[in-house]
N, C-alpha and C positions, 0 to 999 in steps of 0.2 A: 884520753880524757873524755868522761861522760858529761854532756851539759842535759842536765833535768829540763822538762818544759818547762815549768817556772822561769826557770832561770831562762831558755828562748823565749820564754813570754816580756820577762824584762829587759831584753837587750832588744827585743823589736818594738819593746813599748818606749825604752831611749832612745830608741832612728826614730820612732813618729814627733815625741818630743821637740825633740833637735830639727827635724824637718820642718814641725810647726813654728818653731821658733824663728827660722831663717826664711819662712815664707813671710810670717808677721813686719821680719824686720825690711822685705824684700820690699813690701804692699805699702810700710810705711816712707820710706824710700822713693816709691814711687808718686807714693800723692805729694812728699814735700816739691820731688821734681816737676808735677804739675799744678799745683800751686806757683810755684815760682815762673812758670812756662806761661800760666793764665796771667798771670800780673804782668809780665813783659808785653803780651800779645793786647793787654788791656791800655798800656801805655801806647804803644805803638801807634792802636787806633784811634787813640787820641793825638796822639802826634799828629797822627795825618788829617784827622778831624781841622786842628788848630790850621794844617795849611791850607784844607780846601775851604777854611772861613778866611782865611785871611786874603786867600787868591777872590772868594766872590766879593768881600766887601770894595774894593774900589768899584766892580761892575754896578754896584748896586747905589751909593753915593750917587 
């Protein structure tokens, strides 16, 4: 079976496609994951904010 270059032109231009496409979905993946990673890390610090006021106010009374 002879494949024309065209035709290897379009079957490497559907890997780059598809490669784009699962890197896109990969990149977006990742930012939902850090987005949600910064909000916990945001709480958190606030957590501990809320006890080290809570531990200075009697000192300070």
């Amino acid at each position: 079976m002879v494949i024309s270059a065209a035709d290897r032109i379009e079957q490497a231009l559907a890997r780059i496609e598809a490669a784009a496409t699962a890197r896109a979905y990969a990149n977006a993946r990742l930012a939902r994951r850090h987005a949600l990673l910064r909000e916990r890390m945001e709480e958190a610090v606030a957590a501990i904010d809320a006890l080290i006021a809570a531990e200075a106010a009697p000192e300070q009374a």
